[in-house]
DRENDO-1510 file (C-alpha; in Angstrom, 1 decimal, always signed):
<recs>
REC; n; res; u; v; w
REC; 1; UNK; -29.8; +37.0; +25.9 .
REC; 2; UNK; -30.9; +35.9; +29.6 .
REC; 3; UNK; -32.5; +32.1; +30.1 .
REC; 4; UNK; -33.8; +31.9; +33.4 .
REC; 5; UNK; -37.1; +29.7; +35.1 .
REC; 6; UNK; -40.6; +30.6; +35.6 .
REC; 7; UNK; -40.2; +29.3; +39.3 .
REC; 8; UNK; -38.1; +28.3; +42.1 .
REC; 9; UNK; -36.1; +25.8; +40.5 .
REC; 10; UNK; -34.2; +26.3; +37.0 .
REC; 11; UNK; -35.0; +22.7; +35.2 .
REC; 12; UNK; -35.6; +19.5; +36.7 .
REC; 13; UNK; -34.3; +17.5; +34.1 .
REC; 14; UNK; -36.1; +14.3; +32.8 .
REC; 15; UNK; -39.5; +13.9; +33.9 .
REC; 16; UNK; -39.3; +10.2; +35.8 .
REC; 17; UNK; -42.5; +9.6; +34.0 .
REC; 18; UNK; -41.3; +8.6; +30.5 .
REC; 19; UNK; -39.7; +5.5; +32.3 .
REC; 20; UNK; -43.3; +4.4; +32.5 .
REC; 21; UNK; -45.3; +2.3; +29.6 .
REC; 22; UNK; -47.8; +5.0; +30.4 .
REC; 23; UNK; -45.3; +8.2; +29.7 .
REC; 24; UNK; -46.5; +11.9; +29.6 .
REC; 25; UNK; -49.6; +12.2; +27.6 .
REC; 26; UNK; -49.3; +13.7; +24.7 .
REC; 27; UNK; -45.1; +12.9; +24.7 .
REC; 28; UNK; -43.1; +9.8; +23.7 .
REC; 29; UNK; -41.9; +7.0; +26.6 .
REC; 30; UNK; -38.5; +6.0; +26.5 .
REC; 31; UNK; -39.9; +2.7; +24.9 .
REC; 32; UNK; -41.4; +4.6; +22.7 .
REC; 33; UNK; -38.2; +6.2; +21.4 .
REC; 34; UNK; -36.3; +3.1; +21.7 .
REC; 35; UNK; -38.7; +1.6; +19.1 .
REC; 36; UNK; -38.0; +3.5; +16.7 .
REC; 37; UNK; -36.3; +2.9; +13.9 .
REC; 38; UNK; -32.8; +3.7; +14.1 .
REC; 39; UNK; -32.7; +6.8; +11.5 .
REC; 40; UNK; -35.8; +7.8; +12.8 .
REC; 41; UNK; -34.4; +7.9; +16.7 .
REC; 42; UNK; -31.1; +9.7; +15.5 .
REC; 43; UNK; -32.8; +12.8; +13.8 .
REC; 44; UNK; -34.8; +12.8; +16.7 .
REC; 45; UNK; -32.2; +13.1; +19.3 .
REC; 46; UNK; -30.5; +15.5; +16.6 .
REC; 47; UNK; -33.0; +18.3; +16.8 .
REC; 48; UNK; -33.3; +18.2; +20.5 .
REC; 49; UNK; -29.4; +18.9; +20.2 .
REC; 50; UNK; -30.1; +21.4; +18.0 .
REC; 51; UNK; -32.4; +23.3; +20.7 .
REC; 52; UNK; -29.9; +23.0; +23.3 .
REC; 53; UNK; -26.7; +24.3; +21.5 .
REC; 54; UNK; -28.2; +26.8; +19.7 .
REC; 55; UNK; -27.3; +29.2; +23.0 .
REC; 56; UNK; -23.9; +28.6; +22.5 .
REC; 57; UNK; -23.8; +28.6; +18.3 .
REC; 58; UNK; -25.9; +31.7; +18.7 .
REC; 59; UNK; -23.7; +35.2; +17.8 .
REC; 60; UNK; -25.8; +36.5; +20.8 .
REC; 61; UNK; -23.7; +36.4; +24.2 .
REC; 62; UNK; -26.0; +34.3; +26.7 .
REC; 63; UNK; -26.3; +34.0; +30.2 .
REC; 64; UNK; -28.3; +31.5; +32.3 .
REC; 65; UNK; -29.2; +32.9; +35.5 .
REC; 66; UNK; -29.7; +29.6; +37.6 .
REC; 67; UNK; -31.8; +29.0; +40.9 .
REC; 68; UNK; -32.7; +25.6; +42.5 .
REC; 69; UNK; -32.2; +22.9; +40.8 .
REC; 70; UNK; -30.8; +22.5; +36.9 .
REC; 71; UNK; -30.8; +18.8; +36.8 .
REC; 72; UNK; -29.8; +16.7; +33.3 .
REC; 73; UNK; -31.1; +18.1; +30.5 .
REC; 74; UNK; -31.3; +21.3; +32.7 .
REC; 75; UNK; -27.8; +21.2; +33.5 .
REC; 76; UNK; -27.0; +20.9; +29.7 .
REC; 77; UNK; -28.8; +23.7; +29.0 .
REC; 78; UNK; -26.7; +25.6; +32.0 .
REC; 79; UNK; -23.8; +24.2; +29.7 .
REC; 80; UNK; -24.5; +25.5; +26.8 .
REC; 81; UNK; -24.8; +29.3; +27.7 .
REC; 82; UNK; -21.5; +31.4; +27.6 .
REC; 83; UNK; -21.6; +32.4; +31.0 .
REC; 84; UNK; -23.8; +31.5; +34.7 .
REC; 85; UNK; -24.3; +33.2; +37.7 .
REC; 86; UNK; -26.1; +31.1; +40.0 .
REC; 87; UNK; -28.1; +31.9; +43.5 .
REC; 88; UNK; -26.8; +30.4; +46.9 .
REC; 89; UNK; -29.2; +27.5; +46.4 .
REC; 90; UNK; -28.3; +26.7; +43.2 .
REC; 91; UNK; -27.9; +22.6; +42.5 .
REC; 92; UNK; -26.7; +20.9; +39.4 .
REC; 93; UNK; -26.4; +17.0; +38.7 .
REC; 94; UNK; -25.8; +15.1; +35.5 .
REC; 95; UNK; -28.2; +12.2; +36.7 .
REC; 96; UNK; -28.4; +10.3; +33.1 .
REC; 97; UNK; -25.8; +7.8; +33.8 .
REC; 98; UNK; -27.6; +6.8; +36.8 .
REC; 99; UNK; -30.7; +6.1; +34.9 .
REC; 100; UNK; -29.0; +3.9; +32.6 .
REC; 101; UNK; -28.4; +6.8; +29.8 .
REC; 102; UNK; -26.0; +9.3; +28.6 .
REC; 103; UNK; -26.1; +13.3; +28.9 .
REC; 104; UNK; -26.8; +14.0; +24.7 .
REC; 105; UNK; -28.0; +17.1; +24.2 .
REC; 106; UNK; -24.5; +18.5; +23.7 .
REC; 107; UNK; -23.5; +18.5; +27.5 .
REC; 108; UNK; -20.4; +16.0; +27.5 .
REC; 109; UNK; -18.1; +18.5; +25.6 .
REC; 110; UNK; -18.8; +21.5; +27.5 .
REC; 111; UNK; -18.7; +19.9; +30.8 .
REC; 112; UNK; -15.1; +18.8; +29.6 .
REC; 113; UNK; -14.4; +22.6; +28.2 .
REC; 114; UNK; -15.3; +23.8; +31.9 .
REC; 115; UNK; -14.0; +21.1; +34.6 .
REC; 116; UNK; -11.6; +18.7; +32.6 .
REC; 117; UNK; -12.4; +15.5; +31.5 .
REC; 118; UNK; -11.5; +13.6; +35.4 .
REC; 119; UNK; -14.0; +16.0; +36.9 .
REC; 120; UNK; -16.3; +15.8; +34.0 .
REC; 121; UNK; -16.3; +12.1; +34.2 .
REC; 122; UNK; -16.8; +12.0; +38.1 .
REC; 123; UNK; -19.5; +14.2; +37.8 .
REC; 124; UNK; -21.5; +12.1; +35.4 .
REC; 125; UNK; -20.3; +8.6; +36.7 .
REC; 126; UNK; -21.9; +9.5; +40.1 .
REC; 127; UNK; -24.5; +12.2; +39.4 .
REC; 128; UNK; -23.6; +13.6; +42.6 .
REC; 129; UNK; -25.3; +17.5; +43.1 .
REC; 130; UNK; -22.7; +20.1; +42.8 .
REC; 131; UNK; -23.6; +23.2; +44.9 .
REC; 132; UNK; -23.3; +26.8; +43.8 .
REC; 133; UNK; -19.9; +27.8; +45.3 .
REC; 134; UNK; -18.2; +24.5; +44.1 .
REC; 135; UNK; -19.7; +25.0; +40.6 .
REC; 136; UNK; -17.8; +29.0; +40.4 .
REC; 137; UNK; -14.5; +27.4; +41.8 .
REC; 138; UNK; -15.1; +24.3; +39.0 .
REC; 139; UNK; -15.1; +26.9; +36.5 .
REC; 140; UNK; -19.1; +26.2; +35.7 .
REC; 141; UNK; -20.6; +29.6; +36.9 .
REC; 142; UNK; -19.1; +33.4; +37.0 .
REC; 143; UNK; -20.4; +34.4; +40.1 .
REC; 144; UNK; -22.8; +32.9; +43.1 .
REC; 145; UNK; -25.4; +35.8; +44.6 .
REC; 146; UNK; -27.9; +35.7; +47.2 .
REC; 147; UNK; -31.0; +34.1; +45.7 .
REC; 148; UNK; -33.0; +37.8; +46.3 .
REC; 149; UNK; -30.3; +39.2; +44.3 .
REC; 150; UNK; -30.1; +37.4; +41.4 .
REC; 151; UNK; -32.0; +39.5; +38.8 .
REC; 152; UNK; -30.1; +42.5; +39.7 .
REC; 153; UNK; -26.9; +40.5; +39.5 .
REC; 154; UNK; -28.0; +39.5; +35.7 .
REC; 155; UNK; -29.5; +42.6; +35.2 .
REC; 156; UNK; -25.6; +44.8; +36.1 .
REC; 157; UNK; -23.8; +42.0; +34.4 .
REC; 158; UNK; -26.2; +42.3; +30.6 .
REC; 159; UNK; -25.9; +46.3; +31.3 .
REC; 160; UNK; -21.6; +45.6; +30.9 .
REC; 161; UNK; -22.0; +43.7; +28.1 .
REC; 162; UNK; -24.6; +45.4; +25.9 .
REC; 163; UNK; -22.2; +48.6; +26.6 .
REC; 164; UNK; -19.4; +47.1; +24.9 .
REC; 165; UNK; -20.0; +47.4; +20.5 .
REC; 166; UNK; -22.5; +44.2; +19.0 .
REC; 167; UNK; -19.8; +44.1; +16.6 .
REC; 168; UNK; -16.7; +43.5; +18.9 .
REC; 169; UNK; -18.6; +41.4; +20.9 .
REC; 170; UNK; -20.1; +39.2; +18.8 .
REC; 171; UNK; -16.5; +38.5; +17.1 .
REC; 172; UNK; -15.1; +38.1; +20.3 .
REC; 173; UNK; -17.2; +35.4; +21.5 .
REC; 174; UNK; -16.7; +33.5; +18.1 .
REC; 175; UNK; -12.9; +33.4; +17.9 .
REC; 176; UNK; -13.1; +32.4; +22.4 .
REC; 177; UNK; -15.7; +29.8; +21.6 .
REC; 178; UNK; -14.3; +28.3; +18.9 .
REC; 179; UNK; -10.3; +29.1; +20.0 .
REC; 180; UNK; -10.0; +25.0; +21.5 .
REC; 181; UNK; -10.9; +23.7; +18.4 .
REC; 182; UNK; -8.1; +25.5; +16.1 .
REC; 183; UNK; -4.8; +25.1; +15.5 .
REC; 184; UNK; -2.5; +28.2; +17.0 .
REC; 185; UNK; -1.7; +29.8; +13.2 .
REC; 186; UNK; -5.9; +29.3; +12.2 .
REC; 187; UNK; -6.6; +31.3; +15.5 .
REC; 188; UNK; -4.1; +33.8; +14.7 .
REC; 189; UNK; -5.9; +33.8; +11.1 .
REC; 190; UNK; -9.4; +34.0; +12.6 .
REC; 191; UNK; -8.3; +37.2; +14.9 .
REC; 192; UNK; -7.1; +38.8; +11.9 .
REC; 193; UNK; -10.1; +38.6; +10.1 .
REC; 194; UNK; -12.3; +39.1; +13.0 .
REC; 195; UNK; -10.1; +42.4; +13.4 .
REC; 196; UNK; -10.4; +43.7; +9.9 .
REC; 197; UNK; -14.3; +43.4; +9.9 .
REC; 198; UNK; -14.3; +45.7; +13.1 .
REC; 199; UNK; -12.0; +48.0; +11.7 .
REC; 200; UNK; -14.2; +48.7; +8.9 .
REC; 201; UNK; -16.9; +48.7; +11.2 .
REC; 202; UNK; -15.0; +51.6; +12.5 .
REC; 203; UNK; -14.1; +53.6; +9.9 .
REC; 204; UNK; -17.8; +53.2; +8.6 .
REC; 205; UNK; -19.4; +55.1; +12.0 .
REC; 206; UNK; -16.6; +57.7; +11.7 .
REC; 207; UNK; -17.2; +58.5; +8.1 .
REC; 208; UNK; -19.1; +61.8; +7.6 .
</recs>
């Protein structure tokens, strides 16, 4: 699954305008979410999470191709694909710090997962840009293209993948994704699983 923009510029981030009594019509302020009551604010906050990490959760491998600028909440959702390739112009920043708020929409852990937690912190604590070439040698992005040649990049890269079995690569992705977060005998536990359900998957397409 690709997520790309509709435009020069991947995501902008947080609309300045919800700073404002006046907000975006038809949207909540940022006084508006702060008044609400505290429940209330926390289930809110937990489905926009839920929006965001859903890429990465998802069995489906994804891949944000990224031009311009992927600012905040648009570098989060960078974050939460399982792999990038960015154009030359490519530009991320994790500006909520700055602003007086914290990246939430899932973005601390995988920023640590990519750069380490020094880098991670450094990045957030100054909300500095991070071009495209520095963002493949942090670990953030596969590959940096030309901007012209950025759908055909995608476009070869989703032609490897789909040629590799669903079922292989959908395990795959599971045990890598979730590999940090085990103990060394519950990974070796998960691949053996994982390796018996694509055995049977086997023998079931070679069966007359």
């Amino acid at each position: 699954m690709v997520l790309d923009a509709d435009g020069p510029s991947f995501s902008a981030g947080l609309d300045r305008r919800m700073f404002n009594a006046a907000g975006i019509p038809g949207e909540p302020s940022l006084a508006d979410l702060a008044a609400l009551e505290p429940h209330v604010l926390e289930q809110t906050i937990a489905q926009f999470q839920s929006a965001f990490t859903w890429w990465r959760r998802s069995a489906a491998v994804t891949v944000a191709a990224v031009a311009g600028h992927a600012v905040g909440a648009g570098f989060q959702l960078v974050l939460a694909c399982d792999l990038v390739v960015c154009a030359e112009d490519a530009r991320f920043a994790m500006r909520e710090t700055s602003l007086g708020l914290v990246p939430d929409l899932g973005g601390t852990a995988h920023l640590v997962e990519a750069v380490g937690y020094p880098r991670a912190l450094e990045i957030c604590a100054t909300g500095r840009w991070v071009g495209a070439r520095e963002a493949v040698d942090l670990g953030l992005a596969i590959a940096v293209v030309p901007a012209a040649e950025l759908t055909a990049a995608v476009d070869d890269l989703v032609t490897v993948l789909l040629a590799a079995p669903a079922g292989a690569l959908r395990e795959t992705k599971a045990l890598l994704r979730d590999a940090g977060h085990r103990s060394d005998e519950a990974q070796l536990v998960a691949e053996r699983a994982a390796q018996a359900r694509c055995l049977a998957e086997l023998a079931n397409a070679l069966r007359p």
